[in-house]
LUMNUPA-985942 format. One record per residue: residue number from 0; x, y, z of N, C-alpha, C, O, CB in turn. Coordinates in pm, 1 decimal. Glycine has a CB too. Layout:
! residues N
<node pos="NUM" n_px="X" n_py="Y" n_pz="Z" ca_px="X" ca_py="Y" ca_pz="Z" c_px="X" c_py="Y" c_pz="Z" o_px="X" o_py="Y" o_pz="Z" cb_px="X" cb_py="Y" cb_pz="Z"/>
...
//
This chain:
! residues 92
<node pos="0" n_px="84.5" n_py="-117.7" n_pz="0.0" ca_px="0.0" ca_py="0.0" ca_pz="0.0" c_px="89.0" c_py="124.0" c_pz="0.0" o_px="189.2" o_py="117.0" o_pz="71.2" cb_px="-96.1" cb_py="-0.2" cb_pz="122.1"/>
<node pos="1" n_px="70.2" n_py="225.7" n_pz="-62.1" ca_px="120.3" ca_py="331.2" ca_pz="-60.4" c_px="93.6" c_py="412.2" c_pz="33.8" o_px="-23.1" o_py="413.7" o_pz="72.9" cb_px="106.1" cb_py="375.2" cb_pz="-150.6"/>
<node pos="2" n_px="192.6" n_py="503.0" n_pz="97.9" ca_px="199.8" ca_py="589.4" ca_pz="177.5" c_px="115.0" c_py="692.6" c_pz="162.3" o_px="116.4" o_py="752.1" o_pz="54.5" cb_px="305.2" cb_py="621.5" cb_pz="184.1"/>
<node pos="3" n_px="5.6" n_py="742.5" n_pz="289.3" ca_px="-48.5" ca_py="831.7" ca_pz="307.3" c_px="-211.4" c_py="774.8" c_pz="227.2" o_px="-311.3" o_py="846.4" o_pz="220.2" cb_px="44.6" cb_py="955.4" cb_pz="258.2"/>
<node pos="4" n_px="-202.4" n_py="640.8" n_pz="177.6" ca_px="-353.9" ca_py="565.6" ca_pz="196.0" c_px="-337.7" c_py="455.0" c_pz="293.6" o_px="-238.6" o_py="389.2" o_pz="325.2" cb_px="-418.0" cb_py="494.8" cb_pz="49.0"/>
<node pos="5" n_px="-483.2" n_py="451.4" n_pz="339.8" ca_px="-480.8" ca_py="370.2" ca_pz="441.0" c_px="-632.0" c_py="269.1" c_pz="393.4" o_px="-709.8" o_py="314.9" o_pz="309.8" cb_px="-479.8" cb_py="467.4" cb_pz="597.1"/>
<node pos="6" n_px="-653.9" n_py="148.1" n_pz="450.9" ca_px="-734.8" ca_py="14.5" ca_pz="412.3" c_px="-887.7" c_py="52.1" c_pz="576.3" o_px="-877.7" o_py="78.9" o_pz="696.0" cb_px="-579.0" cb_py="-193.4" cb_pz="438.5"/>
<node pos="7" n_px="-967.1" n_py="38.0" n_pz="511.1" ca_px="-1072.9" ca_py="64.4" ca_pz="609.0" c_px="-1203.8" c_py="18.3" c_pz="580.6" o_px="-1253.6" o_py="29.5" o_pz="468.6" cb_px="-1084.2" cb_py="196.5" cb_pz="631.5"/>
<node pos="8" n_px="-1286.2" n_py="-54.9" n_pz="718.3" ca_px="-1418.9" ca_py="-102.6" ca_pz="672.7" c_px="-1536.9" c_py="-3.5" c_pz="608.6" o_px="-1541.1" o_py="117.2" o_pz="632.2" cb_px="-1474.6" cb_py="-165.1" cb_pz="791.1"/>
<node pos="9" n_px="-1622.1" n_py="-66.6" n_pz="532.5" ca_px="-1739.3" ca_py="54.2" ca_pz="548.3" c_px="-1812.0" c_py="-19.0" c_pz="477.3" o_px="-1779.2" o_py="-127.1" o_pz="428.4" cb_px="-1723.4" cb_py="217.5" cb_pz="494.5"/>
<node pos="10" n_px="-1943.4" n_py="50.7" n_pz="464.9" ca_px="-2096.5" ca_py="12.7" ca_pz="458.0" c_px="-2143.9" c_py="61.1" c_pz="327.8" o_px="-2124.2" o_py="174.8" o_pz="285.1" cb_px="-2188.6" cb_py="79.1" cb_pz="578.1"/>
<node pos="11" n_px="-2196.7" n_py="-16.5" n_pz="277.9" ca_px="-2245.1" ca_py="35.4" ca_pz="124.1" c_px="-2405.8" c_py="12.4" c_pz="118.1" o_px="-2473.6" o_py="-90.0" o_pz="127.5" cb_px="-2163.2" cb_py="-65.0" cb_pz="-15.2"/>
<node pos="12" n_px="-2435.7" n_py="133.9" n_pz="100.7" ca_px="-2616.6" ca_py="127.3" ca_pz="135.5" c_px="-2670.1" c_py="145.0" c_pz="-30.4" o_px="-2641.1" o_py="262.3" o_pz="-53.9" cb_px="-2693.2" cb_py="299.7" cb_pz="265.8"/>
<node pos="13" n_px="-2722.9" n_py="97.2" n_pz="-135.7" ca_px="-2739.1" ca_py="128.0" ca_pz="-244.0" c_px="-2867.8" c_py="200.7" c_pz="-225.3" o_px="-2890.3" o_py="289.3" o_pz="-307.8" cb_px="-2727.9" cb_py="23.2" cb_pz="-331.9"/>
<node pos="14" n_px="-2947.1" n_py="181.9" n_pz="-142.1" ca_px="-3095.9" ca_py="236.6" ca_pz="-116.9" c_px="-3148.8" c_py="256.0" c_pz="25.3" o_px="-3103.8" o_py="200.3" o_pz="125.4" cb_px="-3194.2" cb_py="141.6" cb_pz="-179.5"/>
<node pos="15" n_px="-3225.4" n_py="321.3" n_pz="21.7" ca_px="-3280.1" ca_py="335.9" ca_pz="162.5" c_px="-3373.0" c_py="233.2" c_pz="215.8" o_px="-3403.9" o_py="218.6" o_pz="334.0" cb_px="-3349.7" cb_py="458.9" cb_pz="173.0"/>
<node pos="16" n_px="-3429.3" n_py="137.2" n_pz="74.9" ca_px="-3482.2" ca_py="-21.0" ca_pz="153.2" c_px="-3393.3" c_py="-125.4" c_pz="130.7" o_px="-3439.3" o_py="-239.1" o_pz="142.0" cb_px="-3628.7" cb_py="-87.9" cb_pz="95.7"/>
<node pos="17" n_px="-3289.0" n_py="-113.6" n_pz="104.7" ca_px="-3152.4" ca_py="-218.7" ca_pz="91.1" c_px="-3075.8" c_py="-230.6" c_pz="206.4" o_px="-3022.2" o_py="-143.4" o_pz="274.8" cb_px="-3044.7" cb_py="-174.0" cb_pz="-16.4"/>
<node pos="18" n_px="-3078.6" n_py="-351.7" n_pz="217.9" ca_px="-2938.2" ca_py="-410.4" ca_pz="292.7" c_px="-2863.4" c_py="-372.8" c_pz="308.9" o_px="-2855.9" o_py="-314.6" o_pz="200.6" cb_px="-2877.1" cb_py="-483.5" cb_pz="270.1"/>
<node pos="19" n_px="-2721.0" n_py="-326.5" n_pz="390.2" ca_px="-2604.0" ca_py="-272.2" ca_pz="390.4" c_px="-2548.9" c_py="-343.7" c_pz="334.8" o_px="-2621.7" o_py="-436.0" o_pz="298.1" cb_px="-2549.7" cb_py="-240.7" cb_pz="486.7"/>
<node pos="20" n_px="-2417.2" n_py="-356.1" n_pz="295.2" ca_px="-2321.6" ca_py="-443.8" ca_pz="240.6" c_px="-2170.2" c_py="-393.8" c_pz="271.7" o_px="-2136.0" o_py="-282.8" o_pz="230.9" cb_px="-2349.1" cb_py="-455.1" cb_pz="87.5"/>
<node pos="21" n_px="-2071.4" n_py="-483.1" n_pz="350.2" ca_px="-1964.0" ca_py="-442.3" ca_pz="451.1" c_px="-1897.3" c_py="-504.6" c_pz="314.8" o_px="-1912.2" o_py="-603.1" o_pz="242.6" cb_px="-1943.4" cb_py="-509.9" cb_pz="636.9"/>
<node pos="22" n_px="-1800.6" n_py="-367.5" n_pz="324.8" ca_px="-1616.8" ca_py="-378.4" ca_pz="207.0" c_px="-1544.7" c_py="-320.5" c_pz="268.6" o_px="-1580.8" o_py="-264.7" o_pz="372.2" cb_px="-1587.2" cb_py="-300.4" cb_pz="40.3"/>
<node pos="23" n_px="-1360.3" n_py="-313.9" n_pz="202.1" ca_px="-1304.8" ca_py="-258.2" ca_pz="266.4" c_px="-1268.6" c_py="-174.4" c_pz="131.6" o_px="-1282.5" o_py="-226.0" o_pz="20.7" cb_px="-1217.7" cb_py="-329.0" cb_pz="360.3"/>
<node pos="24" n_px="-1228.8" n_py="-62.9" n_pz="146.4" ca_px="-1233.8" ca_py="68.2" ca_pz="62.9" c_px="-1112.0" c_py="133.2" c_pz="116.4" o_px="-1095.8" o_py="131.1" o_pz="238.5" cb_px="-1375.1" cb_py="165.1" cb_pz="81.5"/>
<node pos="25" n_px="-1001.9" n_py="205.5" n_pz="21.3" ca_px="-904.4" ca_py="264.3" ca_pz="68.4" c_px="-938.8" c_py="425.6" c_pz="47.0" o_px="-1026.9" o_py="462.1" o_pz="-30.8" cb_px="-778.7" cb_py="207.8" cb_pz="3.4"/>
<node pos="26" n_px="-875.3" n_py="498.2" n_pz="108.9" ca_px="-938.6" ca_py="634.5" ca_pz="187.7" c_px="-762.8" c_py="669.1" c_pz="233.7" o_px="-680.0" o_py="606.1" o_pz="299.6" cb_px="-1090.4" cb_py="595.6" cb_pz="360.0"/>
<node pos="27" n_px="-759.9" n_py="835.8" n_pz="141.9" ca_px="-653.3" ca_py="918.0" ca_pz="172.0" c_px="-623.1" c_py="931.0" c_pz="331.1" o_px="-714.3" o_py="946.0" o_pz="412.4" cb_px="-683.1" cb_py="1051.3" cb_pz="109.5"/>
<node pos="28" n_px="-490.6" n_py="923.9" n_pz="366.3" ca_px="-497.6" ca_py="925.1" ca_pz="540.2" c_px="-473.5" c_py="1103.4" c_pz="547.0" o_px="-436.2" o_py="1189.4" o_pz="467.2" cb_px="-333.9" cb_py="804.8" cb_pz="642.6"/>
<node pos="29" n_px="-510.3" n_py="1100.5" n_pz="663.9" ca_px="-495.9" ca_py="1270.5" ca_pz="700.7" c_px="-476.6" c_py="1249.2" c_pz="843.4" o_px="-510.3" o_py="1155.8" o_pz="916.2" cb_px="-643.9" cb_py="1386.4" cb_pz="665.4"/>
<node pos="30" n_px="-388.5" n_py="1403.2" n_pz="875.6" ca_px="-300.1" ca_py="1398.4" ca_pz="969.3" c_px="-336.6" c_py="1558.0" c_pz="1003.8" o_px="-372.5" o_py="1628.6" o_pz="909.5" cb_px="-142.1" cb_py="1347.0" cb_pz="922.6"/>
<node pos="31" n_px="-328.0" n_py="1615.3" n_pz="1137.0" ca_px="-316.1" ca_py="1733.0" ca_pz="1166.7" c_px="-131.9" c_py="1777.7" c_pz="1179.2" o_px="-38.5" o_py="1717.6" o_pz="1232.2" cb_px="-409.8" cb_py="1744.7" cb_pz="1300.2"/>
<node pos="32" n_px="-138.1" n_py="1898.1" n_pz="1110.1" ca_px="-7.0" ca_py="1949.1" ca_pz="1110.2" c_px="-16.8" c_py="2086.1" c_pz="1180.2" o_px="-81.0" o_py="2172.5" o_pz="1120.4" cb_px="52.1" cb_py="1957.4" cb_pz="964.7"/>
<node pos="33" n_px="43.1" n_py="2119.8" n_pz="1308.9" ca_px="57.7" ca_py="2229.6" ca_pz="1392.6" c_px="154.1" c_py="2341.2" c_pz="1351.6" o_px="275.1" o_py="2330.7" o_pz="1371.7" cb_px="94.6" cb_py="2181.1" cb_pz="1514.3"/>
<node pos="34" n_px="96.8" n_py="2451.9" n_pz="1291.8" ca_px="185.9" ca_py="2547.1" ca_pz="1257.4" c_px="210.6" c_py="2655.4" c_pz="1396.7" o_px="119.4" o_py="2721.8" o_pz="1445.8" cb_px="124.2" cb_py="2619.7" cb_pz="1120.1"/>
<node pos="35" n_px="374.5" n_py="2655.8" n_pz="1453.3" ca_px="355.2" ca_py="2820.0" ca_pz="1531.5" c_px="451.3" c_py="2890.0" c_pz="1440.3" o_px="554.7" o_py="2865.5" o_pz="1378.1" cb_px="411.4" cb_py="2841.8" cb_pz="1724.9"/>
<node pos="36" n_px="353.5" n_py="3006.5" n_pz="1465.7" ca_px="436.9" ca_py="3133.9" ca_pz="1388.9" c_px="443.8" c_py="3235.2" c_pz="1498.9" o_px="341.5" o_py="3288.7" o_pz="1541.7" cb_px="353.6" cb_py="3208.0" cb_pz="1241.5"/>
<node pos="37" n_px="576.7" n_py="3265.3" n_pz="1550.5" ca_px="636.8" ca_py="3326.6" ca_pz="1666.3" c_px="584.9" c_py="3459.4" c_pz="1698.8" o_px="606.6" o_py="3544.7" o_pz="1612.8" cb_px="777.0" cb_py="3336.0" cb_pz="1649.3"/>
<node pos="38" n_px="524.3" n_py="3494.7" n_pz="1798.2" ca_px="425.6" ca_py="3652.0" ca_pz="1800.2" c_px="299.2" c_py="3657.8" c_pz="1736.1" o_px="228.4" o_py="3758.5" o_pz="1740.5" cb_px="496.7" cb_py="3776.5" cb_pz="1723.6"/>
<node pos="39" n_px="259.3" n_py="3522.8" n_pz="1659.1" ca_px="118.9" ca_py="3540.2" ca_pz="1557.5" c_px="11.2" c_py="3465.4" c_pz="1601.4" o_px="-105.5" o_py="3499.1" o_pz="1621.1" cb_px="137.2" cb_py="3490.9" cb_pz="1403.9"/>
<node pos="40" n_px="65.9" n_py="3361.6" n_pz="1613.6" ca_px="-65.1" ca_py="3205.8" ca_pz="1660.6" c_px="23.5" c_py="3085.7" c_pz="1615.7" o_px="135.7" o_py="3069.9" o_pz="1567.5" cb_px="-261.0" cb_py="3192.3" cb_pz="1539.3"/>
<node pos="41" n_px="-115.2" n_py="2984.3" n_pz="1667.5" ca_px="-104.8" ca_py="2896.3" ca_pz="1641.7" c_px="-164.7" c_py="2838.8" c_pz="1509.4" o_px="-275.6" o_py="2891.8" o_pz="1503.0" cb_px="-125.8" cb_py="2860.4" cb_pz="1732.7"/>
<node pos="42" n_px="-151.2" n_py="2769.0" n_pz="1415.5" ca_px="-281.0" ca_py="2751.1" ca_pz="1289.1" c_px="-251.7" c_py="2562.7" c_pz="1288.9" o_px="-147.9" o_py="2502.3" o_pz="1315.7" cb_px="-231.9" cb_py="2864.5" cb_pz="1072.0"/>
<node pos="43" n_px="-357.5" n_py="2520.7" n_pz="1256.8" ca_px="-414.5" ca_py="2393.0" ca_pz="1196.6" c_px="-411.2" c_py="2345.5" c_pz="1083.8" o_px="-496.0" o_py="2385.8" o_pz="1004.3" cb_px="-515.8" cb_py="2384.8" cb_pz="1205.1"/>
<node pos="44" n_px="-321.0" n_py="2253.3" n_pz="1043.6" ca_px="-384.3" ca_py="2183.9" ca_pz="854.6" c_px="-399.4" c_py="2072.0" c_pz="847.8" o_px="-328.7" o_py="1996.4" o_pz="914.5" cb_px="-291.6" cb_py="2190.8" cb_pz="715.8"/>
<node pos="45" n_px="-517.5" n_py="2016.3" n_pz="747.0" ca_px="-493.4" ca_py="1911.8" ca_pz="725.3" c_px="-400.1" c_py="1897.1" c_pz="662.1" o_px="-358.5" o_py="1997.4" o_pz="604.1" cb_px="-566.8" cb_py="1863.4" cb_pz="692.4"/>
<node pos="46" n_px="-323.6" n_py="1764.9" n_pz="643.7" ca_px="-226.4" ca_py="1727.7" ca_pz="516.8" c_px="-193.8" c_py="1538.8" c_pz="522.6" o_px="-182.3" o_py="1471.5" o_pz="625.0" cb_px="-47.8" cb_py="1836.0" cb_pz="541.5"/>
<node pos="47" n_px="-186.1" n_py="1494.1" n_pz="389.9" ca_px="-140.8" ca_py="1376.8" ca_pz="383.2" c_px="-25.3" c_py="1346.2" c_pz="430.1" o_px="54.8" o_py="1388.7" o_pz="346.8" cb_px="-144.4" cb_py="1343.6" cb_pz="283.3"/>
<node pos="48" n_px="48.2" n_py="1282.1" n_pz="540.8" ca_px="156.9" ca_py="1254.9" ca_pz="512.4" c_px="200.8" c_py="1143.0" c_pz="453.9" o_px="152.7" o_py="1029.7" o_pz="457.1" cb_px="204.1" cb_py="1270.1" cb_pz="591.9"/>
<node pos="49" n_px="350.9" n_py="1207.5" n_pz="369.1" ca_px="371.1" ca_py="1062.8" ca_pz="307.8" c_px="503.8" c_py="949.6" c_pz="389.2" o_px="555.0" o_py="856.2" o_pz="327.5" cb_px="419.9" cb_py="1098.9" cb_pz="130.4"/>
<node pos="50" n_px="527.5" n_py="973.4" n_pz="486.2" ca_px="614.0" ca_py="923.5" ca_pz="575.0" c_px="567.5" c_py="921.9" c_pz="735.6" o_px="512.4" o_py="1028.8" o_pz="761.8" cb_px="734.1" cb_py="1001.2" cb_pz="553.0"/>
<node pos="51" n_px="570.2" n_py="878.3" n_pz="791.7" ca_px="511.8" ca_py="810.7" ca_pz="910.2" c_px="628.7" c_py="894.0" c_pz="1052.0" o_px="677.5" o_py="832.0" o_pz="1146.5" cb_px="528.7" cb_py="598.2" cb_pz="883.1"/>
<node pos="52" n_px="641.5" n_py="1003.8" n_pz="1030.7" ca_px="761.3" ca_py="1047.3" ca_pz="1115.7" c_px="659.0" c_py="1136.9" c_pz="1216.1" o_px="541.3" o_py="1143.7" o_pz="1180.7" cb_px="903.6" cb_py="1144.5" cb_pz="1021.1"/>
<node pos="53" n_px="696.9" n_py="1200.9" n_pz="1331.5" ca_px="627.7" ca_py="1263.8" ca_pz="1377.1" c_px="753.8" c_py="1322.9" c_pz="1484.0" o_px="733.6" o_py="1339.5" o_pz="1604.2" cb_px="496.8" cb_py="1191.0" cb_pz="1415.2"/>
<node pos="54" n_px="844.4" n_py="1342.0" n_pz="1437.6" ca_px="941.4" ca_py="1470.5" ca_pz="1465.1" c_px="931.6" c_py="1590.5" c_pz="1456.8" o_px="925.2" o_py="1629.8" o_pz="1340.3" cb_px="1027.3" cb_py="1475.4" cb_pz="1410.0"/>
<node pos="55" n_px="926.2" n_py="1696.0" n_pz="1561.3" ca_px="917.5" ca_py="1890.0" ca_pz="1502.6" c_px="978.3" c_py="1890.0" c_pz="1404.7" o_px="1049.1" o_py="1790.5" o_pz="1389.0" cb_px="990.4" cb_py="2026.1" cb_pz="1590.9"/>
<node pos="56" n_px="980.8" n_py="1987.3" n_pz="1304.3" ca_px="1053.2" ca_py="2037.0" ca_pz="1243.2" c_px="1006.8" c_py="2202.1" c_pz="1236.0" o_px="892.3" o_py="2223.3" o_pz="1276.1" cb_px="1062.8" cb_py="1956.3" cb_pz="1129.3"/>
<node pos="57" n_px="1074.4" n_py="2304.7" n_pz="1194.9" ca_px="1060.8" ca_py="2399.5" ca_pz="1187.9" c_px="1247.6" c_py="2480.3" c_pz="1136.5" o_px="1357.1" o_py="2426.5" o_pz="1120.1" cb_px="977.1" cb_py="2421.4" cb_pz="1321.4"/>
<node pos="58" n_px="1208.0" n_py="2604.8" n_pz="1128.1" ca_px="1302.8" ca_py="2717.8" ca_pz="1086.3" c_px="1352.3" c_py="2811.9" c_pz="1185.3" o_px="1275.9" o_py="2836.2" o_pz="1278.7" cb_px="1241.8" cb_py="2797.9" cb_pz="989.7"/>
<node pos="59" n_px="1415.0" n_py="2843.8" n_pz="1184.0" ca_px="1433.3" ca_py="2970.3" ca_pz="1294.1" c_px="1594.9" c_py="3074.0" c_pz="1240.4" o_px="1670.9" o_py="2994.4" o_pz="1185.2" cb_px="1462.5" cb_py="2876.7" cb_pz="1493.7"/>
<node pos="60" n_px="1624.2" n_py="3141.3" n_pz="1241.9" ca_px="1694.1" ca_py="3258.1" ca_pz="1168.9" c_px="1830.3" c_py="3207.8" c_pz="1234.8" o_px="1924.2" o_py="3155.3" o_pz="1175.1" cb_px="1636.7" cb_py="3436.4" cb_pz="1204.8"/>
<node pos="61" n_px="1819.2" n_py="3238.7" n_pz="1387.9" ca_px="1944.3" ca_py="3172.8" ca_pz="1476.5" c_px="1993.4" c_py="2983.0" c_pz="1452.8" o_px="2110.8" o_py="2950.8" o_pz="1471.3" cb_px="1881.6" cb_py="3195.3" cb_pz="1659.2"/>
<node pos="62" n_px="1918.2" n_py="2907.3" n_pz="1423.7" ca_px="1983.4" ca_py="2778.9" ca_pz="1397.3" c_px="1903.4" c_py="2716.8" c_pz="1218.7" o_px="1934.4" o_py="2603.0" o_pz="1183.3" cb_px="1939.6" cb_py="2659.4" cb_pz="1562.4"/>
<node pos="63" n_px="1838.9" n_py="2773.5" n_pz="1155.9" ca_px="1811.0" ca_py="2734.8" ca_pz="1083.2" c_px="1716.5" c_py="2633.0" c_pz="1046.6" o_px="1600.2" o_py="2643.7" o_pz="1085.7" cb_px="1881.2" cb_py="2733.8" cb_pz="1066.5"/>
<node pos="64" n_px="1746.1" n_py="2552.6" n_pz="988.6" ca_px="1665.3" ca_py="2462.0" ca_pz="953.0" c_px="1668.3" c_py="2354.4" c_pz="1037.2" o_px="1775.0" o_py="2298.5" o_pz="1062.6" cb_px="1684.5" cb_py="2429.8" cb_pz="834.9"/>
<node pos="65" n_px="1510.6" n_py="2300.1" n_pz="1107.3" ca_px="1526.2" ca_py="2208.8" ca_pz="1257.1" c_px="1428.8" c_py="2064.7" c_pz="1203.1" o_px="1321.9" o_py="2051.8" o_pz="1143.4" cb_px="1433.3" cb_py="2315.0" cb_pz="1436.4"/>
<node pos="66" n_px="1507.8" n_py="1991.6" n_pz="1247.5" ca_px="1407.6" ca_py="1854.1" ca_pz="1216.3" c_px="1505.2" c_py="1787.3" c_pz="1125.5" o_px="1621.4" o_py="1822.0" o_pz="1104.8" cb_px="1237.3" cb_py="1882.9" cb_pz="1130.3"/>
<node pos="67" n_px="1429.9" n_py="1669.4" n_pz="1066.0" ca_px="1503.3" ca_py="1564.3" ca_pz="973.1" c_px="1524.4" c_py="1685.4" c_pz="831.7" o_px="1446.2" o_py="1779.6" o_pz="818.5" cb_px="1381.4" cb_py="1390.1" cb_pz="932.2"/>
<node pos="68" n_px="1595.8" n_py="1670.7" n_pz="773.2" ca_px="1678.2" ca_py="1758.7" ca_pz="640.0" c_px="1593.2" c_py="1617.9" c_pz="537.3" o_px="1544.4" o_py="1674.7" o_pz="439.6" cb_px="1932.8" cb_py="1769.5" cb_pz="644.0"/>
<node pos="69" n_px="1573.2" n_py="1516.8" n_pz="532.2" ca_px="1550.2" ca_py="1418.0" ca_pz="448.5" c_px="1353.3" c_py="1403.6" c_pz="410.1" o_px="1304.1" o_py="1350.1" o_pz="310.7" cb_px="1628.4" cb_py="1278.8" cb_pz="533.1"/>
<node pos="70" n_px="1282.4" n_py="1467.1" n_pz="520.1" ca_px="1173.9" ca_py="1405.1" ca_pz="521.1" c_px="1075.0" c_py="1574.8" c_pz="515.3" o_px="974.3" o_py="1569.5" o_pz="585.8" cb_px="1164.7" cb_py="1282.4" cb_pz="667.7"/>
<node pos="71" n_px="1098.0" n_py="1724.7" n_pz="435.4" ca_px="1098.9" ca_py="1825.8" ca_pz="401.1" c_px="928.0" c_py="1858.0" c_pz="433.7" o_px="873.1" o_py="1959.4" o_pz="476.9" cb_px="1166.1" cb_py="1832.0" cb_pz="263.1"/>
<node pos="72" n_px="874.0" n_py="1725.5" n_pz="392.9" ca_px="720.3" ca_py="1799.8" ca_pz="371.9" c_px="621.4" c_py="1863.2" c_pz="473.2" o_px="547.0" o_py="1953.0" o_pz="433.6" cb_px="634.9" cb_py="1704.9" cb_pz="319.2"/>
<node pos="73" n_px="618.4" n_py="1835.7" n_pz="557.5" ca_px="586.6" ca_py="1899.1" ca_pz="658.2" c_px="575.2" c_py="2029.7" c_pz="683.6" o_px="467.3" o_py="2079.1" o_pz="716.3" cb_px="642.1" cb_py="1866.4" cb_pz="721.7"/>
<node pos="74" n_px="737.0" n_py="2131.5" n_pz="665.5" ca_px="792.9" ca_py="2194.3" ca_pz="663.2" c_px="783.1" c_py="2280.6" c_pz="543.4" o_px="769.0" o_py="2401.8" o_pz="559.1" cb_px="872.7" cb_py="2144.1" cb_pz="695.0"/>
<node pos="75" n_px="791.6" n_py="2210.6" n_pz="383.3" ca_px="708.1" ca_py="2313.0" ca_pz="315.1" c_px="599.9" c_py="2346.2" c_pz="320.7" o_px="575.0" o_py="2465.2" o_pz="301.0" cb_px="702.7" cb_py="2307.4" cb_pz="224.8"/>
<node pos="76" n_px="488.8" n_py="2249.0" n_pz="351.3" ca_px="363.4" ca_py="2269.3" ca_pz="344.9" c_px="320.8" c_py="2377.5" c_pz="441.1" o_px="228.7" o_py="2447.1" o_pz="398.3" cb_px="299.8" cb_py="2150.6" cb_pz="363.1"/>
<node pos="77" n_px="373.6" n_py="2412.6" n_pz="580.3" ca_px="418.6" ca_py="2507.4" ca_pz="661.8" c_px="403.9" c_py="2617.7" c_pz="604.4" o_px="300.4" o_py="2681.6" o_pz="585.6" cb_px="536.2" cb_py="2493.5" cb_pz="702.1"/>
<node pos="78" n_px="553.2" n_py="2650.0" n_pz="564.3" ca_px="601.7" ca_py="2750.3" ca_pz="468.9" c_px="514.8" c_py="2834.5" c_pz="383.7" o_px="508.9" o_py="2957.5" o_pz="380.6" cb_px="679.2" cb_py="2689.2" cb_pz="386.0"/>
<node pos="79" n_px="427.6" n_py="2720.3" n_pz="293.9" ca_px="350.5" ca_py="2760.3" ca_pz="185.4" c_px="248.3" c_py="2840.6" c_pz="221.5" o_px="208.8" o_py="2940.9" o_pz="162.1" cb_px="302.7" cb_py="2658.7" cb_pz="116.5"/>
<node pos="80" n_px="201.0" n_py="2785.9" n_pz="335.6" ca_px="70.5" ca_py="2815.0" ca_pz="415.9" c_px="122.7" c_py="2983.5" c_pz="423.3" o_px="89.0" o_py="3088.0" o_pz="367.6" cb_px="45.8" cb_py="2710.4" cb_pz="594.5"/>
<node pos="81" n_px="221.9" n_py="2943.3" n_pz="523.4" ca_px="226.5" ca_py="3107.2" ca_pz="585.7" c_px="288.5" c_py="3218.9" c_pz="462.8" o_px="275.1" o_py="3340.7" o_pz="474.1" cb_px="353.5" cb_py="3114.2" cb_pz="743.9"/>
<node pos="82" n_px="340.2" n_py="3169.2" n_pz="375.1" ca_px="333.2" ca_py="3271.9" ca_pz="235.3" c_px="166.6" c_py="3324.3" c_pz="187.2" o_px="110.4" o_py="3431.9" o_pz="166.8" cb_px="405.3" cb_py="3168.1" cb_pz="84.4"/>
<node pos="83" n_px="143.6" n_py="3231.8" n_pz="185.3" ca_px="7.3" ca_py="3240.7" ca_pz="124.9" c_px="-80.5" c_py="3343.8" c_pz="198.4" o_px="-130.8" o_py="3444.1" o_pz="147.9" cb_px="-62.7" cb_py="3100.8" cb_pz="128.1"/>
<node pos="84" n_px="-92.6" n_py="3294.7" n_pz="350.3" ca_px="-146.7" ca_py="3404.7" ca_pz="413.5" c_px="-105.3" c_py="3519.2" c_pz="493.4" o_px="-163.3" o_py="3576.6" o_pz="585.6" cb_px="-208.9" cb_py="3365.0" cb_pz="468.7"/>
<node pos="85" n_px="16.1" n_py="3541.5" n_pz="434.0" ca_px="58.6" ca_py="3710.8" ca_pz="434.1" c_px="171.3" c_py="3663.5" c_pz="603.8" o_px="241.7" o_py="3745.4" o_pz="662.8" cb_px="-145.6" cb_py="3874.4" cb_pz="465.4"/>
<node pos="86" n_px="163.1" n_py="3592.2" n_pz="623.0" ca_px="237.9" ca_py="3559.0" ca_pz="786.2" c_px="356.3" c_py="3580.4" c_pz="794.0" o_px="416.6" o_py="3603.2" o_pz="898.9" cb_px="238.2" cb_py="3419.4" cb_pz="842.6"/>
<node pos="87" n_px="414.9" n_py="3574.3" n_pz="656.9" ca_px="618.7" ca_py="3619.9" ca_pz="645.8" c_px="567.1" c_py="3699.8" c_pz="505.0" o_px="467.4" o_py="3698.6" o_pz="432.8" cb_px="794.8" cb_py="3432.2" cb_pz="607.0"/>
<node pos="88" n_px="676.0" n_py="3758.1" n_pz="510.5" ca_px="669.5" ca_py="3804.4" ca_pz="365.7" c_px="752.5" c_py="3720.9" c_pz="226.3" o_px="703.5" o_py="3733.6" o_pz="114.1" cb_px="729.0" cb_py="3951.2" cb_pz="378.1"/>
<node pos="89" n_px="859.6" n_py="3650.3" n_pz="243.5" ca_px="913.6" ca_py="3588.4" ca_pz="151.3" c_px="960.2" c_py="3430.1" c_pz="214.5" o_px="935.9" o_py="3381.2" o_pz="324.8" cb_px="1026.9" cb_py="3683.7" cb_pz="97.8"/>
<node pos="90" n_px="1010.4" n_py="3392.9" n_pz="137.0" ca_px="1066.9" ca_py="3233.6" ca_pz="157.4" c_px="1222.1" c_py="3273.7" c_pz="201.7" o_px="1284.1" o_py="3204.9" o_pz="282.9" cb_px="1061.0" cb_py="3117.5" cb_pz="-12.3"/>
<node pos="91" n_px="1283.0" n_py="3402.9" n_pz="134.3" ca_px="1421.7" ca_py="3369.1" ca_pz="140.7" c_px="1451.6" c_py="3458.2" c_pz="239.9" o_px="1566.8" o_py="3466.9" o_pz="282.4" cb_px="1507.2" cb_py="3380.7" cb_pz="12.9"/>
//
């Protein structure tokens, strides 16, 4: 199975006078990802992950880049967020 789907029961109702009928159906996994942005808040995302790690990672000016260097996504998806909504002004 590929990373970031996951295998799960469920119920298949074709009608409202029909029988249920139990399968298993694969379904995107989702994960909460905790953004802090220092002096601003806290923010919430969903996101797939595609690696099973659950290490901080983050940035900071004085040490740089924090967390695994190998496993990035987290960390852009972060990033992107807070570009997007005005929270830093640039990436670089």
């Amino acid at each position: 199975m590929k990373k970031g789907v996951v295998c799960v029961d469920a119920l298949f109702i074709p009608s409202t006078d029909a029988d249920s009928e139990a399968f298993q159906c694969r379904v995107v996994e989702e994960d909460a990802l905790t953004l802090n942005v220092q002096g601003v808040g806290y923010y919430t995302l969903m996101w797939t992950p595609t690696a099973h790690d659950t290490t901080t990672q983050g940035y900071t000016l004085e040490d740089g880049l924090l967390g695994d260097e190998e496993q990035p996504e987290g960390l852009c998806l972060a990033m992107g967020f807070a570009l997007s909504e005005g929270l830093i002004e640039s990436l670089a």
